[in-house]
N, C-alpha and C positions, 0 to 999 in steps of 0.2 A: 504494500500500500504506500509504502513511504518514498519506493521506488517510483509510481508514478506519478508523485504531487513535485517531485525532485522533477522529471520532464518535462509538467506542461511550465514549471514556473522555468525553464531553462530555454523553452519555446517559446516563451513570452517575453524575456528578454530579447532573444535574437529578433523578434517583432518588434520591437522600440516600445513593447506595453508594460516595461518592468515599472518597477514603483517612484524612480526617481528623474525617468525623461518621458515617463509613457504621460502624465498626465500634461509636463510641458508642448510637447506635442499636438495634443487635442488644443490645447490652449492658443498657442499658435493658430491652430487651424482656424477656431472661430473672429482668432486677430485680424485673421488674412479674409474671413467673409465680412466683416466688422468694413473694412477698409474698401472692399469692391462695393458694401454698399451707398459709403460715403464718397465711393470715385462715380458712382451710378447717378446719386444723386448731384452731384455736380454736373454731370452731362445734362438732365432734364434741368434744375436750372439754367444751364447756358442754351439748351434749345427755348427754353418759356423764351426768354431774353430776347431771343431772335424773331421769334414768332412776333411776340408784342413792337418789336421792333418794324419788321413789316406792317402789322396791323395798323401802325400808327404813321405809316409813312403817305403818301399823297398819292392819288389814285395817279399823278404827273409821271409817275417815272415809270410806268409800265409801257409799254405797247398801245395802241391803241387801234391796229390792223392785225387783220389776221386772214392768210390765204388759206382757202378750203384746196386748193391744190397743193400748197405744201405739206398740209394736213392730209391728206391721200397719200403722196408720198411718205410720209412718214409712218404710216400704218402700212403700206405695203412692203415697205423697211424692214418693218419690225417681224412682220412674217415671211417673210425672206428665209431662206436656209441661215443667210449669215447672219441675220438677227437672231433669231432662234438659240444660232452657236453660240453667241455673246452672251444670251439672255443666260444661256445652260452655264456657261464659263464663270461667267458674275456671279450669280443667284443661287446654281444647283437647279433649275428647273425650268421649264419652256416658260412661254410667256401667252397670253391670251391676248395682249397686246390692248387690255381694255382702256388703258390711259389714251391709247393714241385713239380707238375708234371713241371715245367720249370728245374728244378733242376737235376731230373730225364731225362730229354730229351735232355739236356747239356751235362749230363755225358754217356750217349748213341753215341751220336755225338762225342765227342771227345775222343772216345775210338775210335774210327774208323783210328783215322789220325796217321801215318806212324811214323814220328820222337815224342821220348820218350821225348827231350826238347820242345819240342811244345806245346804236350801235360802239361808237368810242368807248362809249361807258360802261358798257358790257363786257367788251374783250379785255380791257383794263381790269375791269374787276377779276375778270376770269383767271389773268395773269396771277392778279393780287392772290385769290385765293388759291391757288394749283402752287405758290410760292409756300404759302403760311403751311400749308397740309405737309409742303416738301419738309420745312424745318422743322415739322413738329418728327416728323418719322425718324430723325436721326440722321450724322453725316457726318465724315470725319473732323468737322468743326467740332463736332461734339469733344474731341481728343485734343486736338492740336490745336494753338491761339495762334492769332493771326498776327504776325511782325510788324513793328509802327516803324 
């Protein structure tokens, strides 16, 4: 009997679980989740920042045209072989491409409507918002600052 409490406590060293590093160890470990979740939380801080940053910014600095032919092209792009392979390469997975056929179907629509400020103010905003959604998703800002 004595022989085998003599093994597991000799296997439990060679595991790092003996009595004087094995709980250093675990401790450590919850330091190190402790810390990714305070680097976490600085990422969604510096995206809020961003976002609100857009949100506050002047519908002036967007665009205010928008080609349904380039719009076609870019969805055709996208399901292309080589878009496809980009998407698989980047992402891990094909792409439905539904950002460009919304984009495309946007600019469809609002070619139709009557006043020429309307329309400005629509693809502006569309700009504005398709930006905010971008920042809020994450992006290697999220990591890296940007050099003054």
């Amino acid at each position: 009997m004595f022989g085998l409490g003599d093994k597991s406590s000799a296997s439990q060293q060679q595991n790092g679980i003996d009595d004087d590093g094995g709980l250093k160890d675990v401790i450590d470990i919850f330091q190190d989740a402790a810390k990714d979740d305070e680097a976490e939380k600085i990422r969604l801080l510096k995206r809020d920042r961003k976002s609100k940053q857009i949100e506050d910014s002047s519908l002036d600095k967007f665009p205010k045209e928008m080609s349904c032919l380039t719009a076609m092209d870019e969805l055709l792009q996208c399901f292309s072989a080589g878009g496809q392979l980009r998407n698989y390469y980047r992402y891990g997975d094909f792409s439905l491409c539904e950002r460009h056929y919304d984009k495309l179907k946007f600019c469809m629509k609002v070619n139709l409507l009557p006043s020429e400020s309307e329309k400005e103010y629509k693809i502006a905003n569309y700009y504005k918002e398709r930006l905010i959604k971008d920042s809020k998703k994450g992006s290697s800002e999220d990591i890296w600052d940007a050099r003054e």
